[in-house]
N, C-alpha and C positions, 0 to 999 in steps of 0.2 A: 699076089694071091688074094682072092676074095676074102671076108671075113662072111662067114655062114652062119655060127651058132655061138653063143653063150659059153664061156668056159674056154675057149681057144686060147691058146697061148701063142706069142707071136716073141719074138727075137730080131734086136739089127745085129749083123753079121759083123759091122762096122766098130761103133762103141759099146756092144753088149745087152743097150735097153731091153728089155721086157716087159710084156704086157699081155695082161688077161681081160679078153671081151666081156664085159660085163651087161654090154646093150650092143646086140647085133644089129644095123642099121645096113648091112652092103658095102661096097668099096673096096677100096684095099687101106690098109696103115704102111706110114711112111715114116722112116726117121731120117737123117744123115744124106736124104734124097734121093732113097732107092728104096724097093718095096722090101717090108719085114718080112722075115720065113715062117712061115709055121713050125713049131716041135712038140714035143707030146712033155 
């Protein structure tokens, strides 16, 4: 999933990490070698 705006919170579904976009540049985020999910 792309990263779009500021504020996004993203999850690995894997070991748990989290992370909040702080500087949206495009792409997607990756941990564990699979794309992170989005959750609210």
């Amino acid at each position: 999933m792309a990263v779009e705006k500021v504020g996004e919170k993203y999850r690995c579904n894997i070991c748990g990490n989290e992370v909040t976009v702080t500087e949206a540049g495009g792409g997607t985020l990756v941990c564990c070698g699979v794309d992170m999910e989005k959750f609210e």
